[in-house]
C-alpha positions as CSV (number, residue, x, y, z in Angstrom):
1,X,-16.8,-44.4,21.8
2,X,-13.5,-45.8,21.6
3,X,-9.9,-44.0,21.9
4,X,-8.6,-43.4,19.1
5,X,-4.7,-45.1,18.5
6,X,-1.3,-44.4,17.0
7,X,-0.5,-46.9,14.0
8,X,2.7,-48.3,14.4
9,X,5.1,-46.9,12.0
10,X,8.1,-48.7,11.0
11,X,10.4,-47.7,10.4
12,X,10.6,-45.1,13.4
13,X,10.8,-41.7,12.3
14,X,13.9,-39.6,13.1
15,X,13.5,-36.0,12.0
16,X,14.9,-33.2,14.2
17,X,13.0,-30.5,14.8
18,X,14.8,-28.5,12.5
19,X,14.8,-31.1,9.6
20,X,11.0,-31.2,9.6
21,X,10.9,-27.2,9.6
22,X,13.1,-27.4,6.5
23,X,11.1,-30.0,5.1
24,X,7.8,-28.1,5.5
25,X,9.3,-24.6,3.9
26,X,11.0,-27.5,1.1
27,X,6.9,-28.3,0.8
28,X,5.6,-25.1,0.2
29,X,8.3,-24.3,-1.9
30,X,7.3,-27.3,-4.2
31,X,3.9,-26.1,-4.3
32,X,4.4,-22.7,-5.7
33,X,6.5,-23.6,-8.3
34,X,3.3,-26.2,-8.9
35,X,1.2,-23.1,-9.4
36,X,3.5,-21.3,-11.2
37,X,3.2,-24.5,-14.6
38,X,-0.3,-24.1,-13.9
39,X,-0.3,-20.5,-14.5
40,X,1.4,-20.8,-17.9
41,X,-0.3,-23.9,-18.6
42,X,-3.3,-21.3,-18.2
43,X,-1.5,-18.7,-20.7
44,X,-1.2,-21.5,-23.0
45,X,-4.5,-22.5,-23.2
46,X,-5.3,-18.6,-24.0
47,X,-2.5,-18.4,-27.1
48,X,-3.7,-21.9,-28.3
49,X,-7.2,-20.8,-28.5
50,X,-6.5,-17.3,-30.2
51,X,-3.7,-18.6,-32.3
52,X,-1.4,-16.9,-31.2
53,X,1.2,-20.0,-29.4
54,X,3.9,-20.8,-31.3
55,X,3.4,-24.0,-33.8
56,X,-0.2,-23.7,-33.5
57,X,-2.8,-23.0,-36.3
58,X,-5.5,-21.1,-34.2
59,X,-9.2,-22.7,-33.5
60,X,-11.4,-19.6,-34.8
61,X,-13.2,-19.3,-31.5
62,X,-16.6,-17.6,-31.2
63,X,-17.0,-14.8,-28.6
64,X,-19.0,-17.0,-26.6
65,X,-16.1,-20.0,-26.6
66,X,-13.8,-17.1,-26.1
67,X,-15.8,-15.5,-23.1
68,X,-15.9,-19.0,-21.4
69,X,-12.1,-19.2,-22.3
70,X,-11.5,-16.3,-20.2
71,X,-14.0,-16.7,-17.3
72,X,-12.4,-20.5,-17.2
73,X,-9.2,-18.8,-16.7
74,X,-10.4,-16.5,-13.8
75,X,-11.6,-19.3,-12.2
76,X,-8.4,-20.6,-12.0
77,X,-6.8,-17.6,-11.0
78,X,-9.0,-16.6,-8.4
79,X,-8.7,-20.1,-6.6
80,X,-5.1,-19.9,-7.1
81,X,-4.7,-16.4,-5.3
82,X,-6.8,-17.4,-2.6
83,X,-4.6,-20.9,-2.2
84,X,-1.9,-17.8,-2.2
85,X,-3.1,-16.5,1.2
86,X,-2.9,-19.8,2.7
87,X,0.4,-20.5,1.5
88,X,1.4,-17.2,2.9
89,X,0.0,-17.8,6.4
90,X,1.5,-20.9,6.5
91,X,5.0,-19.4,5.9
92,X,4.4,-17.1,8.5
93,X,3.5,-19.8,11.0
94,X,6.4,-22.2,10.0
95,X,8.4,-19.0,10.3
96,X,7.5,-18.6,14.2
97,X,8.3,-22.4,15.1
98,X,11.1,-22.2,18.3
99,X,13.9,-24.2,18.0
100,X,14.5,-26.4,20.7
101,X,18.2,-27.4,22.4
102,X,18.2,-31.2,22.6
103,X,18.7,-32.3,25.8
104,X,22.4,-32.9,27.8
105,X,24.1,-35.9,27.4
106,X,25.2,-37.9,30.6
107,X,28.2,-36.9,32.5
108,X,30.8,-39.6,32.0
109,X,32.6,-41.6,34.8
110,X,34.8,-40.1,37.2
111,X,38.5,-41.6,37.5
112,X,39.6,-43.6,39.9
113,X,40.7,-42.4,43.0
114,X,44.2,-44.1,43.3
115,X,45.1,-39.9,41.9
116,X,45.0,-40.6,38.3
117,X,43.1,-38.3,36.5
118,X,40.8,-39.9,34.0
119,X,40.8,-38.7,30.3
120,X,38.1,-36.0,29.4
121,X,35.6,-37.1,27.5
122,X,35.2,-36.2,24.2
123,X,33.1,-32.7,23.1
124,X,29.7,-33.5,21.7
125,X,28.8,-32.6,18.3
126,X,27.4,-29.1,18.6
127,X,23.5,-28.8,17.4
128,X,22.2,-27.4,14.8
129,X,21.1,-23.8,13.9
130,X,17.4,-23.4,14.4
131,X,15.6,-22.7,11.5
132,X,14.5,-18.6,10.6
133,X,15.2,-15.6,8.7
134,X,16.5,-12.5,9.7
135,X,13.7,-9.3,9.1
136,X,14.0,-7.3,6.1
137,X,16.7,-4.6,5.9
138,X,17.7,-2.3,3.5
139,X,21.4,-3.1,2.6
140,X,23.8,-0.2,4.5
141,X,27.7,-0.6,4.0
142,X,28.1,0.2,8.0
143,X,26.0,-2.2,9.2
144,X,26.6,-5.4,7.3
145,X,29.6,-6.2,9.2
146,X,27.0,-6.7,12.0
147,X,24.2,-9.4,9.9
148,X,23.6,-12.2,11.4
149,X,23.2,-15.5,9.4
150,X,19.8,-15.7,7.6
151,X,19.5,-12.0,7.2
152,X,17.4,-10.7,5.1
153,X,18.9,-7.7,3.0
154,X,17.2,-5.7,-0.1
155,X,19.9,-4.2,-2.5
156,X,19.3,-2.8,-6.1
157,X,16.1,-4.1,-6.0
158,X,16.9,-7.3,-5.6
159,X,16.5,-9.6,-2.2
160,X,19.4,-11.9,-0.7
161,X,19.9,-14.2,2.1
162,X,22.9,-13.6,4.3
163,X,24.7,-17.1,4.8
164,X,27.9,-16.3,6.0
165,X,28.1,-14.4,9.2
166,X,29.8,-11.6,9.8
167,X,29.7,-11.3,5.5
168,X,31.9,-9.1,3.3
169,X,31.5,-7.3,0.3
170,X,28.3,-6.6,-1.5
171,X,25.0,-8.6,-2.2
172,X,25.3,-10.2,-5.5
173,X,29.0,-9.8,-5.7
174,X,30.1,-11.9,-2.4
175,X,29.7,-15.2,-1.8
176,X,28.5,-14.4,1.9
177,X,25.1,-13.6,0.0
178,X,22.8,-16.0,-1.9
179,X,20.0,-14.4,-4.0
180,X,16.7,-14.8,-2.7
181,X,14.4,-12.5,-5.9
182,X,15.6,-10.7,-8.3
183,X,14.2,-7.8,-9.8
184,X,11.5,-9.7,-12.3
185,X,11.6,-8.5,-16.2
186,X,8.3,-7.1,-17.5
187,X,5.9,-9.6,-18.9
188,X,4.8,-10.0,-22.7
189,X,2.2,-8.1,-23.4
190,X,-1.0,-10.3,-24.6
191,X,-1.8,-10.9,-27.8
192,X,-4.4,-8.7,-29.6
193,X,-8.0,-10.1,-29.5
194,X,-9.5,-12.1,-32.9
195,X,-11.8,-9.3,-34.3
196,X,-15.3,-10.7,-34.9
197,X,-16.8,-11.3,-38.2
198,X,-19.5,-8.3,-39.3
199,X,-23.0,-10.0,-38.4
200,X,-26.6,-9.2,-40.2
201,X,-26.9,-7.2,-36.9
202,X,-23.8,-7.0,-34.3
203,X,-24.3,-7.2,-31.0
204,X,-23.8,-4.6,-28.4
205,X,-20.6,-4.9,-26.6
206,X,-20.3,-4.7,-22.8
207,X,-19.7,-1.7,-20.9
208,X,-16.7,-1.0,-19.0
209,X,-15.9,-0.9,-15.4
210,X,-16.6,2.8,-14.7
211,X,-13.3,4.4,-12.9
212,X,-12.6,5.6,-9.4
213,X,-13.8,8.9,-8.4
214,X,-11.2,12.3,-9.1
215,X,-10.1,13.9,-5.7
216,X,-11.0,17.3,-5.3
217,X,-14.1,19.1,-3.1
218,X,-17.1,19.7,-4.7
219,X,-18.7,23.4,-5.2
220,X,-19.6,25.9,-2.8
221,X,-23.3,25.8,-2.3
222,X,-25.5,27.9,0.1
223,X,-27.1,25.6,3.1
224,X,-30.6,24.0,2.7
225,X,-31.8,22.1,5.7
226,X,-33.7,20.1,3.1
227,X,-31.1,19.4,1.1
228,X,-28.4,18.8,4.0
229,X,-28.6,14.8,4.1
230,X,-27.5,14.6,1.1
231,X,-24.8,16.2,1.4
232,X,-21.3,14.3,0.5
233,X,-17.8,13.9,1.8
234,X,-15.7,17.6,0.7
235,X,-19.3,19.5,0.5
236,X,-18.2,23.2,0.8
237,X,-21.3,25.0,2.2
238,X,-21.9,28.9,2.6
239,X,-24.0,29.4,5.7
240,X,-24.7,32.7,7.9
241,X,-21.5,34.3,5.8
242,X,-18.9,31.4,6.9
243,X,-17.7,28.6,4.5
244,X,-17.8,25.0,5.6
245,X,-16.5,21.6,4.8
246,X,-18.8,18.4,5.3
247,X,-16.3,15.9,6.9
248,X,-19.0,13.3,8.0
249,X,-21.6,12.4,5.6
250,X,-24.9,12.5,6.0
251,X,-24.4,15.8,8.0
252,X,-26.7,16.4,11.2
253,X,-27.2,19.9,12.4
254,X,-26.6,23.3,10.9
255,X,-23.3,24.2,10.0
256,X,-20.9,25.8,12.8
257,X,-23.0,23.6,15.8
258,X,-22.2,20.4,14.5
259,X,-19.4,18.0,14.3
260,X,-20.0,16.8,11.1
261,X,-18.8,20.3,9.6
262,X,-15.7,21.9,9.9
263,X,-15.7,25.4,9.3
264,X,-12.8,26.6,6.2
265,X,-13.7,30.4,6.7
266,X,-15.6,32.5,9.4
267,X,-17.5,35.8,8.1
268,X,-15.6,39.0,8.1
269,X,-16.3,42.4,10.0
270,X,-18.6,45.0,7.8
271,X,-16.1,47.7,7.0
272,X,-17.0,51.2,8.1
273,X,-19.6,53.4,5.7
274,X,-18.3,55.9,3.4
275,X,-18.3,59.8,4.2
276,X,-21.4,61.5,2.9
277,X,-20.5,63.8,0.2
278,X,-20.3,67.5,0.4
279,X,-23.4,69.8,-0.3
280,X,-22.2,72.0,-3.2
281,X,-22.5,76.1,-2.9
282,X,-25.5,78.0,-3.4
283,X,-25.1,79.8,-7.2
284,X,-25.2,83.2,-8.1
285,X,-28.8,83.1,-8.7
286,X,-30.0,81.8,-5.9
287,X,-30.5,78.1,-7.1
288,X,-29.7,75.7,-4.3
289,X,-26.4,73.3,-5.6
290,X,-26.4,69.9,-6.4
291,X,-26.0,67.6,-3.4
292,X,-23.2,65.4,-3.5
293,X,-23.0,61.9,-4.4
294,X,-22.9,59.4,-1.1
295,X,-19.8,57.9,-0.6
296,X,-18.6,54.5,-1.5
297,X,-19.4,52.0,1.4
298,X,-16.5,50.0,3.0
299,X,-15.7,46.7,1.2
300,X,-16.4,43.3,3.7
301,X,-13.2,42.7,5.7
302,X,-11.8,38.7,5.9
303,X,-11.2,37.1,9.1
304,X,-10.9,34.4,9.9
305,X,-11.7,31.2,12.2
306,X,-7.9,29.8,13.5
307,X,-5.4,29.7,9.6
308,X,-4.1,26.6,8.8
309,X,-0.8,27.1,6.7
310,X,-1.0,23.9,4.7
311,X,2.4,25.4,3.0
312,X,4.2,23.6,6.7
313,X,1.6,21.0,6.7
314,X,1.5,19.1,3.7
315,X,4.0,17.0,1.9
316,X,4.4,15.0,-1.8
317,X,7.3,12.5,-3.1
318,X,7.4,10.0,-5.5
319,X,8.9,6.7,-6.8
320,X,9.8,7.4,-10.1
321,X,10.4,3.6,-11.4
322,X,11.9,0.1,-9.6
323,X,10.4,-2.2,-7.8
324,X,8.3,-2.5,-4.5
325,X,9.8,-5.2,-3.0
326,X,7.5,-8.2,-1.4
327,X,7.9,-10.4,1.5
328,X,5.8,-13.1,2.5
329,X,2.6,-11.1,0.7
330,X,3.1,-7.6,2.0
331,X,5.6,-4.6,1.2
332,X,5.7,-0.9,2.1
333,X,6.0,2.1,-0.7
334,X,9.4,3.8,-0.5
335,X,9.2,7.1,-2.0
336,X,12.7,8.4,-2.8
337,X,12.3,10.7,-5.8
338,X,10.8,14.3,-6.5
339,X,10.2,14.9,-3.0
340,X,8.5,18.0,-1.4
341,X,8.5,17.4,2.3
342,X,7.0,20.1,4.8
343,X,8.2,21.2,7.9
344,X,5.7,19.7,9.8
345,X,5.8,16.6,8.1
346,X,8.9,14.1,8.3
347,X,10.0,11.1,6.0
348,X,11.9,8.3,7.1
349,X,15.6,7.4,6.2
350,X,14.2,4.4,4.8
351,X,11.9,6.4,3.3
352,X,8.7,4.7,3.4
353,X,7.0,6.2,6.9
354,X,5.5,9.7,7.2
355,X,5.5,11.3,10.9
356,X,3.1,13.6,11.3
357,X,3.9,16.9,13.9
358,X,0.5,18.8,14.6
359,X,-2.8,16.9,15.0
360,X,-5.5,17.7,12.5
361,X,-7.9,16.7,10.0
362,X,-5.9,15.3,6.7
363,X,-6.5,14.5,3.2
364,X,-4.4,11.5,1.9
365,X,-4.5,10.2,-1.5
366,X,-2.1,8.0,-3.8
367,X,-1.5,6.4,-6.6
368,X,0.7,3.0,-8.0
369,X,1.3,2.4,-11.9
370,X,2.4,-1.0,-12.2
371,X,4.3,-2.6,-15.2
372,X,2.1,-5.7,-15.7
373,X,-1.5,-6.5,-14.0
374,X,-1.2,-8.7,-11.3
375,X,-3.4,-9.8,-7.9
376,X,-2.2,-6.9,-6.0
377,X,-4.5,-4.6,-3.4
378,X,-3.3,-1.6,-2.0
379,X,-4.0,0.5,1.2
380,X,-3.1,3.6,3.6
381,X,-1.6,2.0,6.8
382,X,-2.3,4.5,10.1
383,X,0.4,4.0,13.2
384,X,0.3,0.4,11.4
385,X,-3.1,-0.5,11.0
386,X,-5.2,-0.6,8.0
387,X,-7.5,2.7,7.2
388,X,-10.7,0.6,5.7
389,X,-11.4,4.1,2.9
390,X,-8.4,3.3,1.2
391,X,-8.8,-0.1,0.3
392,X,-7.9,-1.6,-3.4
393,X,-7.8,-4.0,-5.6
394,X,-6.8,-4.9,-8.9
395,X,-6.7,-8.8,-11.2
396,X,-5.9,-7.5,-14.6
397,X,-5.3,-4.2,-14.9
398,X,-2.0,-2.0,-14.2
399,X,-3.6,1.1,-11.9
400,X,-4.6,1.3,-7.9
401,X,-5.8,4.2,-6.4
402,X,-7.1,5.4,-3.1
403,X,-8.1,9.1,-1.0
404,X,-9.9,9.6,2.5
405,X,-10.2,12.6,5.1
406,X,-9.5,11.1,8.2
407,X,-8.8,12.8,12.1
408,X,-4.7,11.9,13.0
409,X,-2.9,12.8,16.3
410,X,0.3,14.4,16.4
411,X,3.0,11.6,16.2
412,X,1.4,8.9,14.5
413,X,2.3,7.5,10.9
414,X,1.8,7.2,7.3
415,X,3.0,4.3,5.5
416,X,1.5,3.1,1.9
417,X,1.6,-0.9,1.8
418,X,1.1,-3.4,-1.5
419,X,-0.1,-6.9,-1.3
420,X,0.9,-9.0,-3.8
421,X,2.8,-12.4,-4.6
422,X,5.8,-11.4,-6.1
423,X,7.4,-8.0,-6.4
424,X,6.0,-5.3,-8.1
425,X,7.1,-3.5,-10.9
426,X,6.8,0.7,-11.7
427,X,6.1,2.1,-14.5
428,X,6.2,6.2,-15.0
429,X,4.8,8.2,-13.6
430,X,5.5,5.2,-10.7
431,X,3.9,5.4,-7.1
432,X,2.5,9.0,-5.6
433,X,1.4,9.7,-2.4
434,X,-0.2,13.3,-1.3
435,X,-0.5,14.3,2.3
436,X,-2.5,17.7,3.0
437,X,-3.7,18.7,6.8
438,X,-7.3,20.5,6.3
439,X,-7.7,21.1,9.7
């Protein structure tokens, strides 16, 4: 087979390094505000067919023109949000490009030796900036005298660009800050669906998705070997007097030898037996008395296996209403509101990370109310990476939710993180996040 070989372009090509870098984010760019006509475009199509876009007269769909309408639509939407994680990645990557110093000029000629100094040559023009932003802050008075140019800075729920180094004043007041996103306004809300005509016999309509499960541990039940593998996740289980948790499910073994239980509360000491009562006197004619009642025996006392206070070992807070902010795809849950924060148990002063103290088994569950549906997912991130339990996803609807019972060391953390392509809007009662240590 043959080499393959270079056309020959002309004219030549003279791009920096850092033009083309600018050129390729320029491109990207471009393309998202492509997708973004073809999204309404898409809306569009939806008012024109129900009647509801301005200047139109409506098209009386059926349900069956308005059920391919819609999963049309999805079809769409679920290509575009996949094109969405490429676009993403490829930020990332253009992100990451080094800059490069172009190379030294030549030294100029030295003067003549007859002891006249030759002029200095003149300075070269100074390259340009390489091309990157600054990480993601949260905007503090004391350290913005110390941005660098192209830092990133979040400020009353809006994101800026710094482009004047060291800046003054406050983002979107000074002139040192350019706006990057601002806090989006909440979408229309659709338009009502067509209601069908009354048939000779209506059809039944589809059932809905079935919600997720409520948190909370199931009922006490006394242990059956036969039952046992069947056993879920928060079981409680009375065995041989002591009251157990299933934390692995299917359970092996018999409660207090195996690791797939952890015992809640050990059986208590039997109390001592009452005195037996006195025998009463002999009467006056000879009849032998009564004999007295026996004596109330000793209630069962509580022990207990090793107490965990959860009172010093489990925390709550809340975001109330705002915006999560979202860069490049990803953004972290801050929590600043309502806040009930255990010893044991520290929050950030950015106040999105969780430190756990002591080492344990902990239940974690949260919730996010969002303003509008969107392609968002939603999970618990451990020391950084992803716990698989908590996983979620939503397309059209306005509610994520996720729990799990999982082992953490002492010093590891907590953080709740949202996927989406723009920011995310809260509505009450906002973001929760619940963080209890079992064991």
């Amino acid at each position: 087979m043959s080499q393959p070989n270079m056309p020959n372009i002309s004219p030549n090509i003279t791009l920096t390094r850092d033009e083309s870098v600018n050129l390729l984010l320029s491109s990207i760019a471009m393309e998202e505000l492509a997708f973004s006509h073809i999204l309404n475009a898409e809306g569009e199509k939806i008012q024109y067919v129900l009647g509801t876009l301005a200047g139109g007269t409506g098209l009386q769909p059926s349900i069956e023109e308005i059920l391919s309408i819609n999963e049309s639509v999805a079809c769409l939407i679920d290509g575009t949000m996949r094109n969405q994680m490429f676009m993403a990645d490829q930020v990332e990557k253009a992100m990451r490009i080094p800059t490069v110093t172009g190379p030294t000029g030549p030294t100029g000629p030295t003067g003549p030796a007859e002891g006249i100094t030759g002029a200095t040559g003149a300075t070269g023009a100074t390259g340009a900036f390489g091309a990157g932003l600054g990480g993601q802050e949260n905007y503090d008075p004391a350290l913005a005298p110390g941005y660098p140019l192209y830092q990133v800075v979040y400020y009353m729920g809006s994101t800026y660009l710094v482009i004047n180094a060291p800046p003054s004043g406050t983002p979107g007041s000074s002139a040192d800050y350019t706006l990057l996103a601002s806090v989006g306004a909440p979408g229309p809300a659709g338009a009502a669906g067509i209601t069908g005509a009354i048939g000779a016999q209506g059809a039944v309509g589809l059932t809905g998705v079935t919600g997720n499960t409520g948190a909370g541990l199931s009922g006490l039940v006394v242990f059956d070997p036969l039952a046992a593998p069947g056993y879920p996740v928060s079981q409680v289980v009375e065995y041989n007097g002591g009251t157990y948790i299933v934390n692995n499910a299917p359970p092996s073994g018999t409660p207090g030898s195996s690791a797939d239980y952890t015992l809640l509360a050990a059986p208590g000491a039997t109390g001592p037996t009452g005195p037996t009562g006195a025998t009463g006197p002999i009467g006056d004619t000879g009849v032998t008395g009564a004999t007295g009642a026996t004596g109330n025996t000793g209630t069962i006392g509580i022990t207990g296996a090793p107490f965990v206070n959860t009172t010093t070992s489990s925390s709550f807070a809340q975001n109330v209403s705002g915006t999560i902010a979202v860069l490049l795809g990803n953004g972290l849950v801050k929590f600043p509101d309502n806040q009930v924060i255990s010893p044991n148990i520290s929050l950030n002063g950015a106040q999105d990370t969780f430190t756990v103290v002591n080492a344990g088994n902990y239940y974690i569950q949260y919730e996010i109310n969002m303003t509008a549906g969107l392609l968002t997912s939603s999970r618990i991130l451990l020391n950084g990476s992803a716990v698989p339990s908590t996983a979620t996803a939503s397309l059209l609807t306005t509610y994520l939710r996720g729990e799990t019972i999982i082992p953490i060391t002492a010093g590891q953390t907590i953080q709740l993180q949202i996927s989406a392509t723009l920011g995310v809007g809260l509505k009450a009662p906002g973001a929760t996040i619940t963080i209890i240590r079992l064991s």
